[in-house]
N, C-alpha and C positions, 0 to 999 in steps of 0.2 A: 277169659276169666268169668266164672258165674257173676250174678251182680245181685239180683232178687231172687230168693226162690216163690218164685208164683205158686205153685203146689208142686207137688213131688218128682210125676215124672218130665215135669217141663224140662227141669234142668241135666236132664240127661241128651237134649235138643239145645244148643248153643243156639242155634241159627234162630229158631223160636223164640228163645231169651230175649236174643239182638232185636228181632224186630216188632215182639212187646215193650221194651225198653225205648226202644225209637219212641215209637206211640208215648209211653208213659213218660220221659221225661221230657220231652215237646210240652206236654199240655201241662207237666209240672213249670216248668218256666212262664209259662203262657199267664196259667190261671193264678200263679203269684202276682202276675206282674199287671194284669191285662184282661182282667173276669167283670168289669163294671161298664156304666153308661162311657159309651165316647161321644164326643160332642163336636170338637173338631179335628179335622183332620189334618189340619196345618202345623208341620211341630213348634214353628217359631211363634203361633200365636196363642196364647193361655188359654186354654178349655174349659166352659165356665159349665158347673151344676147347677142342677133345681137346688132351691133352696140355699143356697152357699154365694160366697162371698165374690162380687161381679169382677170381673178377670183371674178371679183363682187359678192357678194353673192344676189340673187335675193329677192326685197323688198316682203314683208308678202302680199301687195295688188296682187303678181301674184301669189306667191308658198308662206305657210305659214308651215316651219319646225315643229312648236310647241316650248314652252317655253324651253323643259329642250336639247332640239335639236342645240337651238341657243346659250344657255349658253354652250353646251360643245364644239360649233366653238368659240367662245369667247374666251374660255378657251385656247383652241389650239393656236388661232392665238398670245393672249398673252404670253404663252412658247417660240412662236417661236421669238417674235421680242426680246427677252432676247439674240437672238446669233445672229439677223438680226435685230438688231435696226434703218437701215436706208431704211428697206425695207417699201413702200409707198403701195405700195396693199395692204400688211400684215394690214397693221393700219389701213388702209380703214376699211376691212372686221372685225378687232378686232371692232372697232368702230360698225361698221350695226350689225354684231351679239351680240352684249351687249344693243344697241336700240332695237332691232326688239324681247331679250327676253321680254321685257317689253309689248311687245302689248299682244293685246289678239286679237280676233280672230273679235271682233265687238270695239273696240276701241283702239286707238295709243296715250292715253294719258301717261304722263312720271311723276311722283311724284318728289318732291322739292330733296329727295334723290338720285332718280335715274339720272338725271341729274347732279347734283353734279358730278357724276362718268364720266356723258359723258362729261362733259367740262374738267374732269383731264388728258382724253385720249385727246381731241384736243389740251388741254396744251404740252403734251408730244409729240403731231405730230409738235406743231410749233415751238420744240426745236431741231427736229429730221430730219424733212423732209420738210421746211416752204416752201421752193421752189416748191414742187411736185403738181400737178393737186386735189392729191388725197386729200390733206390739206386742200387748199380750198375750194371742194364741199365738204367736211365733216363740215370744218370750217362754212359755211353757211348753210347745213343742221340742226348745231346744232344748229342755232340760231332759227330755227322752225318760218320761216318765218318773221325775225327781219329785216325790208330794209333800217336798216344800214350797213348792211352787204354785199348790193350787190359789192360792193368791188370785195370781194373773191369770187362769182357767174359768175361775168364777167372775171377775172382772170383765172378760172376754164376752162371758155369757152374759152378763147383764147387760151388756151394748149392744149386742143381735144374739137375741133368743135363737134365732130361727134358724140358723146355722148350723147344717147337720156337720159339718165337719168337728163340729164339737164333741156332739153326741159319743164320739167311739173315744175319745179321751178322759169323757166323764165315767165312761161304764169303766175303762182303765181303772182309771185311779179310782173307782168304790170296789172294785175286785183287788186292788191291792190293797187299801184299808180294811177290806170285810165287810163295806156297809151293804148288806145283801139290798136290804130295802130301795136304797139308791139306786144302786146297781140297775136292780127292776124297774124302778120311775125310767132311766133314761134310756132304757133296752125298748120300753112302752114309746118312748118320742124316736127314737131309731127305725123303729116297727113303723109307726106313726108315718112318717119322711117319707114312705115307699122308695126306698136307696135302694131296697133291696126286691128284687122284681119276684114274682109269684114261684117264677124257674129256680132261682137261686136258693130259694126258701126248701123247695121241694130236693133241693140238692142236699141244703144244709140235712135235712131231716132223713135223707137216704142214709148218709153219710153218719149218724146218729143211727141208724136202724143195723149198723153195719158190724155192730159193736156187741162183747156180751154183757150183760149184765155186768152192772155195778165196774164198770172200765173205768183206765184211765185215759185218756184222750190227749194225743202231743200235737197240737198246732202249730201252725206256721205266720198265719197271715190274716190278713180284714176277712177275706171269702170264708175260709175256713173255718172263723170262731166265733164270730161276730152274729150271725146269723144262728147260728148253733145254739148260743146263750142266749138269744131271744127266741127259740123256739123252747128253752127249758124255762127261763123265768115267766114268759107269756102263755106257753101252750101248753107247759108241764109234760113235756114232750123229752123221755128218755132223759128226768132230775139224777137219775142212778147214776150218771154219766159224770167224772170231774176232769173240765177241760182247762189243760196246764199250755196255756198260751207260752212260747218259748220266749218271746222278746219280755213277756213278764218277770219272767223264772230268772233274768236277768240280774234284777232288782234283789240285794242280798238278804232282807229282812223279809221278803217275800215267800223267797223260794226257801227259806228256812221254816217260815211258819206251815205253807203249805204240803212242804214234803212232810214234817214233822207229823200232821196233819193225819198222811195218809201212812206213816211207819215207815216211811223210807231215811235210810241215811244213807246219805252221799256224799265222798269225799271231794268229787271234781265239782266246779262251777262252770260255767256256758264259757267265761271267760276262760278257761286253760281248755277249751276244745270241746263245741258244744258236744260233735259225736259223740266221743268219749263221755262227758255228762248224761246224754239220753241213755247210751248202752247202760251205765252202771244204774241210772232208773226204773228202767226193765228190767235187769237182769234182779233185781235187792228186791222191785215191787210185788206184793201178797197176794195184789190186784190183778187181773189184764191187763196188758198195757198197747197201745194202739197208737201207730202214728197216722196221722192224715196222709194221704197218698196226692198231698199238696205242699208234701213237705220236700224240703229241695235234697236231690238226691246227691248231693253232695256231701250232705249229715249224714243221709242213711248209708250213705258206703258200705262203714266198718259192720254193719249188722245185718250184712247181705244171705251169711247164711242163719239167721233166725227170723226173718221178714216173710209171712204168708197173706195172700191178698185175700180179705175177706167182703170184699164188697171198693166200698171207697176209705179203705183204711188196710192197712197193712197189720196183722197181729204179729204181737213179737214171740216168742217161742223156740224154747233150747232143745226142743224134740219136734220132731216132722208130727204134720196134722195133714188129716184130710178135712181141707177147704174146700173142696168141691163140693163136697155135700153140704157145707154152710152155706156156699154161694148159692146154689139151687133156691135153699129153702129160703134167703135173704132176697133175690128176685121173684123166686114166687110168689111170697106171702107177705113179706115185709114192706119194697120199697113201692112207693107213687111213682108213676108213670105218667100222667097225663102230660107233663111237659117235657119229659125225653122223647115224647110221641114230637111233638111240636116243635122242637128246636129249628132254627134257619137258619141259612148263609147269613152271616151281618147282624145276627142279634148278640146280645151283652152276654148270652149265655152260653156262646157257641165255641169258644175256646174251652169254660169252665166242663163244658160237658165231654172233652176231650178223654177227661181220667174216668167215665165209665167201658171205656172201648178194652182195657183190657181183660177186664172181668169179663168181658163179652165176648171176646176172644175164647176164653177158656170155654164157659160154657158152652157157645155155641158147637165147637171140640165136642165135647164132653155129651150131649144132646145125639149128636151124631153116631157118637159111638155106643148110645146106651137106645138106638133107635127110636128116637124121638125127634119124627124128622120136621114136623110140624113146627114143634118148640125153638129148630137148630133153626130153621130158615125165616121165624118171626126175628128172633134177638139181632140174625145176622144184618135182613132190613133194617133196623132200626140205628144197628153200630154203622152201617152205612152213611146213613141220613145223618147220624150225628157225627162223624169221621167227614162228609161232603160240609156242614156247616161250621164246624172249626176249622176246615183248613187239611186235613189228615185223610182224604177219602184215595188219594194214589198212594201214598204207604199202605191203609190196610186192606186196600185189593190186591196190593201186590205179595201181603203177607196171607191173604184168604185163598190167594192164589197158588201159591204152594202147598197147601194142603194135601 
């Protein structure tokens, strides 16, 4: 069965689909789950950040344990507060590892059940420790974005400023109230934090170059939007751009004001099936409409045949385009290079930079056949070297190899 159409005549080559899609939906999992600082290597023991809270156990968007990894730090952390009941980390971390068993590797959604269980741990934190920092940003993490709850968010913050795990909560919630101004103050301390390494910056901003004018932009995740929105509030870098974060679009007063916004009406909500939701976004919007090619390809199924790769982003489209010739003109002129030159085995960036290999796939194709052999054998080094430091370099020699 076709699944994405990459451009045109790919999908008349199954075999080629298959093992672009290898490629692409590997580092779609990856770079959801596993695009940030890692720190430890040990699952059982909490991964602590610069700047953040000592034994945090590091969120699944940087380092992703695995299910049964997180349940048995769960496990732990709840034994231990049986003889440290007023201990405030402990709970923290019992709390993120009992969440974070729940995710999977392409979504963070929480069932009516699982939930239940995290509001009976925040019960127990605000009979335990109501006072503590850690009560509070759990207290408002678990409300998944409720801004009745900035209460405890600002609370949080006034006990340790310095906390960047704060940071991407606050730009949340002023992007769902509209306070732009805000929004920008904390996108400025985010920036500030270096959370986000020089690579990831230059991805964001590919990823932003990938687009046409005046688009709409559908995220997925911290990699994807976070960085994006600090390159347009800070750098004024591609403001034409409006990026509809999907776990926002969640939030019912939101995603009304904002479709509203841009002229869309839409009958479905995320909750009766995101897919369904995104296609009727695209298909109603006046706009462009552009998913990240970080978005789990589990959503984009149903829109497999209007999906063309235009860089680091998929354009949606009810008639076939030639994307080749976007892509060219998007690698040659558009994106920054100096840190796809650079990437290595082991660095934070080396999985994230997995979802430029298929655009590079094509091209390099495409170079070859319009004899430009110069062009075909730089890009192909280069997807090498970043295919060898994610992890991906025996897939796409074995896919360069049936050429």
């Amino acid at each position: 069965m076709k699944f994405i159409k990459l451009y045109k005549s790919v999908c008349t080559d199954l075999s080629k689909v298959s093992a672009l899609l290898l490629l692409y939906c590997s580092s779609i999992q990856v770079v959801y789950a596993q695009s940030g600082k890692e720190k430890n290597t040990n699952p059982l023991s909490p991964a602590i950040e610069n700047n953040a809270n000592p034994l945090q156990i590091t969120d699944p968007a940087r380092k992703h344990l695995g299910t049964d990894n997180y349940r048995k730090i769960s496990k732990n952390y709840e034994q231990q507060l049986l003889t440290q009941p007023k201990n405030a980390a402990a709970w923290q971390n019992y709390y993120k590892a009992e969440r974070f068993s729940y995710y999977t590797k392409t979504s963070n959604d929480i069932k009516p059940e699982q939930q239940k269980k995290l509001d009976n741990i925040v019960m127990q934190m605000e009979k335990t420790v109501p006072d503590s920092y850690e009560y509070h940003y759990i207290k408002y993490l678990n409300g998944n974005h409720d801004v009745n709850l900035f209460f405890h968010l600002q609370k949080a913050y006034e006990l340790n400023p310095g906390y960047v795990e704060l940071y991407n909560q606050f730009i949340a919630y002023y992007e769902l109230t509209g306070n732009i101004a805000k929004k920008s103050e904390f996108c400025k301390k985010l920036y500030n934090s270096n959370e986000f390494s020089p690579a990831v910056m230059e991805y964001a901003y590919n990823m932003l170059q990938s687009l046409d004018k005046n688009a709409i932009l559908i995220t997925h995740g911290e990699y994807d939007t976070y960085p994006a929105w600090i390159l347009q509030y800070l750098k004024h870098t591609r403001s034409d751009v409006t990026i509809l974060y999907l776990d926002l679009l969640e939030k019912d007063s939101y995603r009304k004001t904002k479709l509203s916004e841009l002229g869309i009406n839409v009958n479905s909500t995320p909750a009766s099936g995101k897919a369904a939701f995104l296609k009727e976004i695209a298909s109603k919007s006046h706009q462009p409409v552009y998913f990240a090619n970080t978005v789990s390809p589990e959503i984009l199924k149903s829109l497999t045949q209007q999906l063309f790769l235009t860089g680091l982003a998929f354009k949606y489209s009810e008639t076939p385009i030639d994307n080749l010739t976007t892509l060219m003109h998007i690698w040659e002129s558009n994106f920054k290079k100096e840190w796809i030159k650079k990437v290595t085995n082991g660095s934070s960036e080396a999985q994230l930079y997995n979802n430029y290999l298929p655009m590079m796939i094509l091209l390099k194709e495409h170079y070859e056949k319009i004899n430009q052999t110069n062009k075909a054998n730089e890009i192909s080094e280069i997807a090498i070297k970043i295919a060898a430091a994610g992890g991906k370099e025996h897939q796409l020699k074995l896919f360069l190899n049936k050429q």
